[in-house]
Backbone as a printed PyTorch tensor [residue, N CA C, xyz], in Angstrom:
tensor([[[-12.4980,  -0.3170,   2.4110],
         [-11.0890,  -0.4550,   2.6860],
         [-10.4630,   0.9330,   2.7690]],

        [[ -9.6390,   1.2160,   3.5390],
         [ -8.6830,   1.8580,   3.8920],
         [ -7.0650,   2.5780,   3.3280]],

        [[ -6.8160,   2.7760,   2.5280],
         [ -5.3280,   2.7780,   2.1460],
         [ -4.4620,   4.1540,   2.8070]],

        [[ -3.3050,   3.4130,   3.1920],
         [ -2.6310,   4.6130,   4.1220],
         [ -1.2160,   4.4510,   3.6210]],

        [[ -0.6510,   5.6310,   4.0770],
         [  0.7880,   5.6130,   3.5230],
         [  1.7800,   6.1630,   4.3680]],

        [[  2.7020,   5.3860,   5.0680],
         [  3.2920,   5.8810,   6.2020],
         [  4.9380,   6.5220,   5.7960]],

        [[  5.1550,   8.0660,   6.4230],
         [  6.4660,   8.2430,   5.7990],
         [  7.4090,   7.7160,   6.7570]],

        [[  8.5750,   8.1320,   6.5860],
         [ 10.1780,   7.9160,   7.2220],
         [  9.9050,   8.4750,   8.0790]],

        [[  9.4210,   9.0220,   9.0380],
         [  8.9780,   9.2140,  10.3030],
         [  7.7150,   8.7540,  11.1550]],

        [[  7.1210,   7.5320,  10.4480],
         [  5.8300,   6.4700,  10.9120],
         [  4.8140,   7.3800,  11.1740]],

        [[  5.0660,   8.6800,  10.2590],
         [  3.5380,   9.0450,  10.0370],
         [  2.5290,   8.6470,   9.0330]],

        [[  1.7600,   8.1420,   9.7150],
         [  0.4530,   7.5020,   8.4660],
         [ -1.0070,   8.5880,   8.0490]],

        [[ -0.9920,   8.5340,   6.5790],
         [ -2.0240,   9.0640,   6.4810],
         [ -3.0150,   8.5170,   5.3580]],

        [[ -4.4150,   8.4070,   5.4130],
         [ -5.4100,   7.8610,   4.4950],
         [ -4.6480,   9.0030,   3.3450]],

        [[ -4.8040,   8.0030,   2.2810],
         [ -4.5860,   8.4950,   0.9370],
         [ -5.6640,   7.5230,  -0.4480]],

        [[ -6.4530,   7.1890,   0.2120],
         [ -7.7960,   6.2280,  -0.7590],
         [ -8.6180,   5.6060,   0.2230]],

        [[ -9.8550,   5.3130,  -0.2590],
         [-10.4040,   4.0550,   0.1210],
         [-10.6690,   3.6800,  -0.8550]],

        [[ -9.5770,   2.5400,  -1.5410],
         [-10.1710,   1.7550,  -2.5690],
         [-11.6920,   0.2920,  -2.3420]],

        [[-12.2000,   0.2780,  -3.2990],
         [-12.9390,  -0.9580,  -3.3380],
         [-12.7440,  -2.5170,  -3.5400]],

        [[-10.7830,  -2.4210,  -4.2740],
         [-11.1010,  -3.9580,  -4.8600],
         [ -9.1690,  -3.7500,  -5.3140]],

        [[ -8.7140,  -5.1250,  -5.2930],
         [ -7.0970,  -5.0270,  -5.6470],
         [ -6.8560,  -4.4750,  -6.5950]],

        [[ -7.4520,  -4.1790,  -7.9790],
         [ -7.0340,  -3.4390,  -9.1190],
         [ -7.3420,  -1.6260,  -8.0770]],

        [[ -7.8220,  -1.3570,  -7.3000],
         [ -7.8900,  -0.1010,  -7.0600],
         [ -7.0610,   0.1530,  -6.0310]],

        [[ -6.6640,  -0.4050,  -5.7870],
         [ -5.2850,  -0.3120,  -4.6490],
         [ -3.8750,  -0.2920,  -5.3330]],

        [[ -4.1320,  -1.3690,  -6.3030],
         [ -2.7830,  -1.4040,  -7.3110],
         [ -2.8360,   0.4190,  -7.8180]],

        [[ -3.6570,   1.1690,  -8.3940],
         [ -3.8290,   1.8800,  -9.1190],
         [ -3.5410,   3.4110,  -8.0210]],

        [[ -4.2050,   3.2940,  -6.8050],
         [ -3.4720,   4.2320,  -6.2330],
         [ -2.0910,   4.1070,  -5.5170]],

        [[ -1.4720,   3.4540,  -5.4850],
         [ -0.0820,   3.0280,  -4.9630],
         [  0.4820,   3.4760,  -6.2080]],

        [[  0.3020,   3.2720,  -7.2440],
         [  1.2010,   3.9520,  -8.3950],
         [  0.9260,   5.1400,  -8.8220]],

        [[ -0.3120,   5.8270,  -8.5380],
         [ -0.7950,   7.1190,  -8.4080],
         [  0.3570,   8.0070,  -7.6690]],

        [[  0.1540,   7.5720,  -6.5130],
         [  1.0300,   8.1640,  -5.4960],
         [  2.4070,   8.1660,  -6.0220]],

        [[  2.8000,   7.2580,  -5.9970],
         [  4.3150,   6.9430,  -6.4430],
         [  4.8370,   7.4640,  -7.7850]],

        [[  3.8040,   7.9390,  -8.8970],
         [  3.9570,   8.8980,  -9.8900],
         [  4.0180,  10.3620,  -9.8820]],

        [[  3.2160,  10.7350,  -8.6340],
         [  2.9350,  11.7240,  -7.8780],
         [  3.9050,  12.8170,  -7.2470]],

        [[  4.5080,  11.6210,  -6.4890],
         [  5.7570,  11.9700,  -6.1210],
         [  7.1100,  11.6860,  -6.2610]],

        [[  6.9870,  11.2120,  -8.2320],
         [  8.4160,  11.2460,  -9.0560],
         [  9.1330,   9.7710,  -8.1700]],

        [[  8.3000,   8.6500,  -7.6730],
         [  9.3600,   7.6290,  -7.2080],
         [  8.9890,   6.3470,  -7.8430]],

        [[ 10.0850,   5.7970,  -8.4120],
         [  9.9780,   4.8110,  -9.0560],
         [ 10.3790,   3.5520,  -8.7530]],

        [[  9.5550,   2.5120,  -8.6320],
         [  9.3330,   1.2630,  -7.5820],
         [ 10.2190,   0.1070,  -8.8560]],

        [[ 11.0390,  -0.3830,  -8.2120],
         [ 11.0960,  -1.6950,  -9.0000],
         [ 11.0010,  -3.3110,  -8.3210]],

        [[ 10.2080,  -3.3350,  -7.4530],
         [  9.2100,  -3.9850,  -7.1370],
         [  8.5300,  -4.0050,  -5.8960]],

        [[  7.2930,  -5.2130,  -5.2000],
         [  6.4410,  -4.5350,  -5.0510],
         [  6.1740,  -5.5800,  -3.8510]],

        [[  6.5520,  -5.8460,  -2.7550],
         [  6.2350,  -6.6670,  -1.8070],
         [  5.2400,  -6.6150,  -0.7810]],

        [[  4.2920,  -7.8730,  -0.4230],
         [  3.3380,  -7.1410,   0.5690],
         [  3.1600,  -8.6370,   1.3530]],

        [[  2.9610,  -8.3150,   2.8330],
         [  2.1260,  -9.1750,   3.6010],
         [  1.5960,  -8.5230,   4.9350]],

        [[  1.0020,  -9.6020,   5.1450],
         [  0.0390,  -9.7310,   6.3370],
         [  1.0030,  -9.0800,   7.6830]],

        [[  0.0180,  -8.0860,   8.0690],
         [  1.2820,  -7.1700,   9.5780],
         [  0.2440,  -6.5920,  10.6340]],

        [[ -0.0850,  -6.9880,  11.5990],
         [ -1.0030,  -6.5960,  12.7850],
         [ -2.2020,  -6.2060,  12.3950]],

        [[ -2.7080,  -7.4690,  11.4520],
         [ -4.4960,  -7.1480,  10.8450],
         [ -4.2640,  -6.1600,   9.3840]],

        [[ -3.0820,  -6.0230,   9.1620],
         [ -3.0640,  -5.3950,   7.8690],
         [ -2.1650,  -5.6190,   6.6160]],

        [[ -2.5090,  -5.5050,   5.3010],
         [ -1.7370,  -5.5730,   4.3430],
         [ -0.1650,  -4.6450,   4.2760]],

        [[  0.7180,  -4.7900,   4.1990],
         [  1.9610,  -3.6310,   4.0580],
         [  2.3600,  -3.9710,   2.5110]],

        [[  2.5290,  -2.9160,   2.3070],
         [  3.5390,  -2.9310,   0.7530],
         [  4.5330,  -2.4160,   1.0040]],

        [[  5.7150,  -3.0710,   0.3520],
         [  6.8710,  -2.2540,   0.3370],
         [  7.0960,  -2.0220,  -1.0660]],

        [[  7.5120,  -1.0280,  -1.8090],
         [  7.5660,  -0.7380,  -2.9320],
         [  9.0510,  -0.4050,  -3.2430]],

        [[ 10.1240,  -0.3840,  -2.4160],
         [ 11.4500,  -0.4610,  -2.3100],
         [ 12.3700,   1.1070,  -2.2710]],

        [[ 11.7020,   1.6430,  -0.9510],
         [ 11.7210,   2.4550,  -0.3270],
         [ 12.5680,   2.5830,   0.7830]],

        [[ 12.2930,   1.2020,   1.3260],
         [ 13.0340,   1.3050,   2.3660],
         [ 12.7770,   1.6610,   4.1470]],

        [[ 12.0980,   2.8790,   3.8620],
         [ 11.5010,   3.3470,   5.2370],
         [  9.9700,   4.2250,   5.1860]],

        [[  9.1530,   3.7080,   4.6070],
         [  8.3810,   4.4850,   3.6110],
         [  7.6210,   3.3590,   2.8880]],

        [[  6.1380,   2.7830,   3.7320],
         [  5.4460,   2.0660,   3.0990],
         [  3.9450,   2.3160,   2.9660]],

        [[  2.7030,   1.6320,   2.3550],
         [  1.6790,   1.7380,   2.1690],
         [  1.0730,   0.6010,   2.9740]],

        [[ -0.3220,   0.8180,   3.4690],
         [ -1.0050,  -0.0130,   4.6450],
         [ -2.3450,  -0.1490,   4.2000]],

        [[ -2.9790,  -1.1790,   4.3100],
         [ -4.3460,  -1.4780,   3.4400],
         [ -5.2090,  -2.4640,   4.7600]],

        [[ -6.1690,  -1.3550,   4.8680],
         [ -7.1390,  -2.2050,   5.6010],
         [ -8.2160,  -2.4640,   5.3090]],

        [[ -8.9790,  -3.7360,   5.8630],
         [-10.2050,  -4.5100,   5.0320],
         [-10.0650,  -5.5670,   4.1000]],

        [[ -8.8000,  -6.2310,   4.1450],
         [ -8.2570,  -7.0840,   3.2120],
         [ -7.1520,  -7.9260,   3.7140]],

        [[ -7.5670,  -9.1110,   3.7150],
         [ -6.4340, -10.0690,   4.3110],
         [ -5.3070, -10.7210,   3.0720]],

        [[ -4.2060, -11.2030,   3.2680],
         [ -3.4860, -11.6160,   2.8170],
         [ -4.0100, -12.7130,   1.7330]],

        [[ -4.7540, -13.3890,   2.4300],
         [ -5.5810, -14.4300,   1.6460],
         [ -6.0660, -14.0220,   0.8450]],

        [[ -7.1650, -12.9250,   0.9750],
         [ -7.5780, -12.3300,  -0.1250],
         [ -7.2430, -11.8680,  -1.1890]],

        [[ -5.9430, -11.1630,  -0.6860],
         [ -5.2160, -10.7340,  -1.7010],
         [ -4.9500, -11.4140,  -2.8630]],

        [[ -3.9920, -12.6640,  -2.5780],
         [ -3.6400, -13.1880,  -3.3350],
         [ -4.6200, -14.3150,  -4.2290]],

        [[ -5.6570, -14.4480,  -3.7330],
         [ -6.8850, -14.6110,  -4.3920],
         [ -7.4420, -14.1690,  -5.6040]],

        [[ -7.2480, -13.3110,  -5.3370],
         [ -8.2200, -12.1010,  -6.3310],
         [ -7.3590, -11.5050,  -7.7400]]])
């Protein structure tokens, strides 16, 4: 899997390849500790073959590929 993080100007860049939802959870808050921003909550679905999170940002999300929605919420 894939994890990307797109800024306020829809630039995306790999920032992990996690293995499994606890490692995706774990770099999304990595990042977001990283760079002093603090999420109070944490939305995600299914968007052109990929996971999106919004973490309440606004313009400024995270993108996860290799993992369907289904899965997600599975696991």
């Amino acid at each position: 899997m894939k994890l990307y993080f797109q800024n306020n100007k829809g630039e995306e860049r790999v920032i992990a390849e996690p293995t499994n939802k606890e490692e995706v959870t774990k770099e999304i808050n990595k990042f977001l500790d990283d760079h002093n921003f603090k999420s109070y909550y944490n939305r995600v679905w299914e968007e052109n073959g990929r996971l999106k999170f919004d973490v309440g940002s606004h313009t400024e999300f995270f993108f996860l590929e290799g993992m369907t929605y289904k899965e997600w919420i599975s696991k």
